[in-house]
N, C-alpha and C positions, 0 to 999 in steps of 0.2 A: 504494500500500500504506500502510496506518495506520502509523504512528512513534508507538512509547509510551515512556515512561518512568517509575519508579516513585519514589517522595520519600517517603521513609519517615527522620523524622530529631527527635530530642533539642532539637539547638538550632537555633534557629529563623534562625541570623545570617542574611543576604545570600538567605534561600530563598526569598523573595517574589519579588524581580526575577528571579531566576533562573528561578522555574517561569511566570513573565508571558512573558519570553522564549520558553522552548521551546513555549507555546503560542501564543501572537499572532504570531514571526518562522519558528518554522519545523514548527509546524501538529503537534506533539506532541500526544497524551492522557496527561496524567496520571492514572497510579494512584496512590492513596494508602491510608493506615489512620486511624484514628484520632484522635489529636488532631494530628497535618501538615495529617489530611483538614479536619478543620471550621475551621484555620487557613485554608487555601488557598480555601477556598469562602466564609466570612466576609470573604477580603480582593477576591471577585469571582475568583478563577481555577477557570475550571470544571472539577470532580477528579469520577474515576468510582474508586466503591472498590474493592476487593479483592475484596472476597465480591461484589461484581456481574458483578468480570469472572471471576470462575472459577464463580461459581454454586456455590460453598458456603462457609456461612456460619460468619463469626471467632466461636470460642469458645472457653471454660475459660478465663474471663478474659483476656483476648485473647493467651494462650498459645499459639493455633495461628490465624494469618490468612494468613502467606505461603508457608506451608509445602504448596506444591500443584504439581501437573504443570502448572500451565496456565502457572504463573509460573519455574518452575525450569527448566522446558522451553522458555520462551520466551526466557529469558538463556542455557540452556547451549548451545542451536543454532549447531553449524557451519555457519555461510551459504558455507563452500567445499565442500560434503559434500552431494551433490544426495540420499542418504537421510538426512539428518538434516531436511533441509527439506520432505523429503516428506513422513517421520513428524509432523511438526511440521503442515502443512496438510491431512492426514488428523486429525491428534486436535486439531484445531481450535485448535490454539496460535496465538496471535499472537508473533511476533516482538518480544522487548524492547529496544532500543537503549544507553538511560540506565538507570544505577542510583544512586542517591542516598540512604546513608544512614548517620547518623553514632549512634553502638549504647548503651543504656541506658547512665546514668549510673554503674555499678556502682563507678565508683572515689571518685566524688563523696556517693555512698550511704554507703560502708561509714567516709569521715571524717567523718559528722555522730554527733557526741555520742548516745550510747546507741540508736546503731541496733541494730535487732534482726538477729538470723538469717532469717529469716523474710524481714524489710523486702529482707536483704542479697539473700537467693537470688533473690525476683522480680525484682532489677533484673540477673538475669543474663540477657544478650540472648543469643537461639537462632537466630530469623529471620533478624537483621540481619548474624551475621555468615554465614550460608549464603547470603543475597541475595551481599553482598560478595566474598565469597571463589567463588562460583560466576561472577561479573562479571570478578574477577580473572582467572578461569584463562580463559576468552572472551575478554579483551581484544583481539584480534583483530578483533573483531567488536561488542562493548561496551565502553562508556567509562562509569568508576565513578568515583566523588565520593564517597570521606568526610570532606573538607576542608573546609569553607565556604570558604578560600579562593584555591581550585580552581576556585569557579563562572561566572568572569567569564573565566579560560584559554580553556574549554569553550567558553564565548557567542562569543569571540573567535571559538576555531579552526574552528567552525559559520559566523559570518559571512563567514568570509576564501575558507570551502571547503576548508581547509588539509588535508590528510592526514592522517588523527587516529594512523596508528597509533604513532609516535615518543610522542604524547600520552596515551594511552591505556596502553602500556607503563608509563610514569612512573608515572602513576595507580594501577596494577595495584600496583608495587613498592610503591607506600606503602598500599594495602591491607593488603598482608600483614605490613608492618611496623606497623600497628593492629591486626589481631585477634592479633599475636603478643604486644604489648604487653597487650592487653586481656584472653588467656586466663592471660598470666603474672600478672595481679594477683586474676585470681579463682585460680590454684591457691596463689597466698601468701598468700590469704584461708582456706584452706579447711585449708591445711600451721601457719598459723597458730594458728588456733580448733581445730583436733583434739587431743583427750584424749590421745593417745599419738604420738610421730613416727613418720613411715612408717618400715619398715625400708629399714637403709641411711641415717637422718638422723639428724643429731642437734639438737637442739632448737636452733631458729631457722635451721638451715645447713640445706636439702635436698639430697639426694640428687643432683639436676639443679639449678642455677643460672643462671638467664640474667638479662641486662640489658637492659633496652630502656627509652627516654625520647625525647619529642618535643624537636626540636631548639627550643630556646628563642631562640639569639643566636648569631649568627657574630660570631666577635670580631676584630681588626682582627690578633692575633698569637695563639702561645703564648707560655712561657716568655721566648723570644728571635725578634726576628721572619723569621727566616727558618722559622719556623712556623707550620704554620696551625691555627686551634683555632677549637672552638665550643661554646656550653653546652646542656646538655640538661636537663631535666625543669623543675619549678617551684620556681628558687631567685628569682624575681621575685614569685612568692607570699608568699613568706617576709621578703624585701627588698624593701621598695620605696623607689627611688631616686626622694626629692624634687628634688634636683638634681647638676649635677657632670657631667662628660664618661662617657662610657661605660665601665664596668666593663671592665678587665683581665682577662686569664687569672690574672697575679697577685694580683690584687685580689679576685678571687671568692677565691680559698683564704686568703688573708687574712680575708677579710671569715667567712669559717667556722671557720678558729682560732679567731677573738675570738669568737664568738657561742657556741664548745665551751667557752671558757673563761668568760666571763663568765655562764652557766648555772647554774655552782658555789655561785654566791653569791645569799644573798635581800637582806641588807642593801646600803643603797646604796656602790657599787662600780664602780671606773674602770681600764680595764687600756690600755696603750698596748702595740702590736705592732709589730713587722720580720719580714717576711720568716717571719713566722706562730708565730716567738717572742715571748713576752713579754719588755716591757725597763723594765716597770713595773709593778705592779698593788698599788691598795689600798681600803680598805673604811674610810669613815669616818660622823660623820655628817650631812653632805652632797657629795656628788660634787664639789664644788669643794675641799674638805678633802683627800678622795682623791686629784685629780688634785694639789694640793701634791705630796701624799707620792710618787704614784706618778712623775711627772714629776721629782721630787728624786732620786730612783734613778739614775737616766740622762739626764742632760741632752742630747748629743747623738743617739742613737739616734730618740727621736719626732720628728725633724724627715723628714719624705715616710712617716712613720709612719700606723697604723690608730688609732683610741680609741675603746672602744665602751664605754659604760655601761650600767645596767640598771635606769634612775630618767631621766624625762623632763631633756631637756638646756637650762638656765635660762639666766637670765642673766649670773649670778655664774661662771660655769663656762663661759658664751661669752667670756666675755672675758677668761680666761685658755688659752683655746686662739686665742683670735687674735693672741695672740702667739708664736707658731708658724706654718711652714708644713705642714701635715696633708694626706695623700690622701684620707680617709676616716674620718666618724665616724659608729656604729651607735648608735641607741639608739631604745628603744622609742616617743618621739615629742620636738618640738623645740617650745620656746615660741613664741609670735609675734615677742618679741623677737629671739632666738637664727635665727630664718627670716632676719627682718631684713638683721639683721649680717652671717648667713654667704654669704648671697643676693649680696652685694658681691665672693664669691671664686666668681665663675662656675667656676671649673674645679673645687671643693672640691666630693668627693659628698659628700651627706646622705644617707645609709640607714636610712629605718623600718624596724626588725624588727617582723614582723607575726604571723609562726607560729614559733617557736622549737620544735625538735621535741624530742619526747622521748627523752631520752639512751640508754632501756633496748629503742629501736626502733633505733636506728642499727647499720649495717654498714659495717667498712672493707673498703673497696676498691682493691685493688691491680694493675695489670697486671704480669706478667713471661712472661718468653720460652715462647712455647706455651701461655699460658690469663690466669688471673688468681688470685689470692688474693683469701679471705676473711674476715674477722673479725670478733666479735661487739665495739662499743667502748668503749672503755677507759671505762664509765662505770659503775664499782664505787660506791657511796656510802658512806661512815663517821664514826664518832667515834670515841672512842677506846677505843672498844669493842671487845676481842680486840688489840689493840696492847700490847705484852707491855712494860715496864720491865724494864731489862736490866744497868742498873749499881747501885752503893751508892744512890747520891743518887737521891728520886725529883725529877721535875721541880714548880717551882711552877704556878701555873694559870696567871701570867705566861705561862712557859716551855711549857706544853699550849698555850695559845692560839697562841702563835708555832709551832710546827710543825703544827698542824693545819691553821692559814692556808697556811701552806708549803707544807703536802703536797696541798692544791687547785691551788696555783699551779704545782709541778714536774712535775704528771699535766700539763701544757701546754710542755713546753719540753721541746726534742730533746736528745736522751739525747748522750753524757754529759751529766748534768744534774745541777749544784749551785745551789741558791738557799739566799740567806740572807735571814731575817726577822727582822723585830721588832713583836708587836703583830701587827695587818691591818697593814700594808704589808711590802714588800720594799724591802732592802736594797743586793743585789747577785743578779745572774742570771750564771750559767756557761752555757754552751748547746753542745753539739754538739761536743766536743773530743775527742779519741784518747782520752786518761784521764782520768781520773775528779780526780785531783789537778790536770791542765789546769784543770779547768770551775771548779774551786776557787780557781783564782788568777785566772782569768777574773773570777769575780764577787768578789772581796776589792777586785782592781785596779780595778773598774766603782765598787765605795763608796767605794773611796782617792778615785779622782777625782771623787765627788761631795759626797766630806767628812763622807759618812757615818760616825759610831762603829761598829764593830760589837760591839761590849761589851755584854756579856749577848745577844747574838744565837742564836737557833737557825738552826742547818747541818741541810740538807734535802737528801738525795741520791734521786734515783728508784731508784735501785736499790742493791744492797751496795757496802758502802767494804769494796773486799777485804786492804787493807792498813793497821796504823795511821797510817803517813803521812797518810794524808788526814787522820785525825780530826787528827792532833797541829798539820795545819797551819791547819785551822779554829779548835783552841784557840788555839794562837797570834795567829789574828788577836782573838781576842776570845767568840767562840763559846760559851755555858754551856750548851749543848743539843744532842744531834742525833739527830733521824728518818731513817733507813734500813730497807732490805727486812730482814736479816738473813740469816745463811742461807753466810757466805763460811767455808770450812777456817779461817780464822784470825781466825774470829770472836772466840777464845776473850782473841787480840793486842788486837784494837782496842776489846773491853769493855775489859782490862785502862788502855788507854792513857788512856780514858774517867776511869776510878777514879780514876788518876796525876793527873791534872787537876780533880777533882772538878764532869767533868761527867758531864749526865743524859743518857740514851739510851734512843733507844724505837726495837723492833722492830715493826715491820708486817705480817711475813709474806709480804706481795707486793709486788712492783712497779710503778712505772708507766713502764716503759722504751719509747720514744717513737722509734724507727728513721726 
């Protein structure tokens, strides 16, 4: 009996030797379409097409080629089911074995710059995944590839004779975990682009949510190693590690802090991280400027610390980070020099950011018990536009500058969250305390011991100082300024305590509280 199989596929990896194989070792016909076909017949593998072996022919722009009884009957046949195999050698079906096919580009479509609607729909595949998903549910019986590398399992468990069906199941499951991936990004193409949300959505959350991503990295833990972890989708797109040991479970969320944070800024700009807090960050003008100031902040905390910049990373700024030891520095690219030097700390990663994505497409993602949350992210943009002055004194541009740098830096640092600035740089970071007065003495005691003034300093809270303690003890340290949400019952205490002190204060109306 003839053995066929069909190779219908996108990208081309590994598919040469693999259809050489199923025809020279174990005596296949390949069917093919289009451009797989003039591939495989160009490179000497001889293909019989689609419209030959069903005898009618691909049209409407090759909109319908595999869509036939010859071919859906030939993969859905139960070869345990003696009428399925009868029907089948009555309406002249040949039996299909293989299916091989990996399905329009449509995700790789819709990120290129100023694609159309148009461009988008045609690369919505129809065929591919009915070939697939009808191969899937056969598995029994058919063994389906939309892996390329899957092909050489296949060659294997063919040469050995092996028992394909344990094989074929495997195969089957990651089908359908492809076209469930692949129909989810065309309906968040489509929930996306539409004029009005469906009912029951509200804009950018739909109604249904699912998650799916190809596994990227098995990582050696999670958080702590008696866990197991692994990464999904393309954060190697976005990162790519010139050198350095393998990326962490911690280190990827690290390495996404700093890149949330350091977004903020256009001018050149240097933030050092822990543990996905900021424990530095400043804006001068050049990155070696900044890493002063921002390293002058906290001396101790950057050491197994992240540093990500957003200005290629020179010379003058290698070698004041090699006097540190660093897990990780991100920046959009590294000089020859800088390669040199760091090239010498084998275990130190270098991360090029390559795609920095757009703040106003992100979604936070959460799991808890029974589902997940979701949220649209924290990536409000402003000036000080609509930010209301709320005491006697209004603030100088000094004093504007200093909380508006602030108020980019405290949208990054886990709530309770006090910073204090001066200028582009910070001062002191408070991060993560019960109260809000905690995070306060947190960051005064971080400038104490780094010898910072804080005189004339702007106090930055992410959300309301609900008491005037807090302001009074920020005057106290030195403080002539402070940004807050506003919004607390006892608003009316802490302008007043403002006054007393003759300092400025400016309301925001919202927060950036950071859980």
């Amino acid at each position: 009996m003839d053995k066929y199989a069909i190779i219908s596929v996108s990208d081309k990896t590994g598919v040469l030797p693999f259809a050489k194989a199923l025809v020279e070792r174990f005596g296949y016909t390949i069917l093919s379409t289009g451009g797989t076909a003039r591939f495989l017949q160009e490179s000497g593998v001889p293909v019989t097409l689609v419209e030959a072996h069903t005898g009618f022919p691909e049209m409407m722009d090759g909109r319908l080629k595999t869509l036939h009884p010859k071919i859906h009957g030939g993969i859905l046949c139960d070869r345990d089911i003696p009428s399925h195999v009868e029907s089948a050698s009555q309406a002249g079906i040949a039996l299909i074995d293989v299916i091989v096919v990996n399905l329009y580009p449509f995700e790789q479509t819709i990120a290129k710059p100023g694609v159309t609607d148009k461009e988008a729909i045609e690369n919505i595949d129809i065929g591919g995944p009915s070939l697939l998903r009808g191969a899937a549910k056969n598995h029994r019986h058919v063994s389906v590839i939309t892996d390329p590398a899957d092909y050489d399992r296949l060659i294997e468990a063919l040469d050995n004779g092996a028992d394909l069906r344990s094989l074929r199941r495997e195969l089957a499951a990651k089908v359908f975990d492809h076209t469930a991936r692949y129909d989810r990004i065309i309906a968040d193409y489509f929930a996306s682009s539409a004029d009005q949300p469906a009912p029951g959505s509200i804009a950018g959350l739909p109604e249904v949510f699912s998650i799916s991503g190809k596994r990227a990295d098995i990582l050696r833990y999670g958080e702590n190693p008696h866990q197991q972890a692994a990464l999904y989708g393309n954060f190697h797109e976005r990162f790519h590690q010139i050198q350095g040991k393998q990326l962490s479970f911690c280190n990827i969320l690290d390495v996404t802090a700093a890149a949330n944070l350091i977004g903020e800024f256009q001018e050149p700009t240097l933030a050092i991280l822990k543990h996905t807090n900021p424990c530095g960050v400043a804006t001068a003008e050049s990155l070696a400027a900044a890493w002063d100031a921002a390293f002058e902040t906290d001396k101790q905390a950057p050491f197994g610390g992240i540093i990500v910049v957003n200005r290629t990373v020179d010379e003058e700024l290698c070698e004041r980070i090699r006097q540190i030891w660093c897990e990780i520095i991100i920046a959009p690219g590294f000089d020859a020099y800088s390669l040199e030097r760091f090239g010498k700390k084998k275990d130190l990663r270098l991360l090029e950011a390559r795609q920095v994505p757009d703040p106003a497409s992100l979604l936070d993602i959460r799991s808890v018990a029974g589902g997940f949350l979701v949220q649209e992210a924290d990536n409000r943009r402003y000036g000080k536009e609509g930010f209301r002055v709320v005491t006697e004194r209004q603030p100088t541009q000094e004093e504007w500058n200093s909380m508006l740098f602030g108020w980019k830096v405290v949208k990054h640092v886990k709530s309770n969250a006090i910073v204090y600035t001066k200028g582009t740089r910070t001062l002191g970071i408070g991060a993560g305390q019960m109260s809000r007065v905690d995070s306060s003495k947190v960051a005064v005691w971080k400038a104490g011991e780094a010898c910072l003034d804080l005189k004339g300093s702007a106090m930055i809270s992410d959300a309301l100082i609900p008491f005037p303690d807090g302001l009074i003890a920020a005057a106290d340290a030195g403080a002539t300024s402070c940004i807050q949400t506003g919004g607390s019952v006892r608003d009316d205490q802490v302008i007043q305590a403002a006054n007393e002190r003759g300092m400025a204060m400016v309301f925001t109306g919202y927060r950036h509280f950071k859980h």
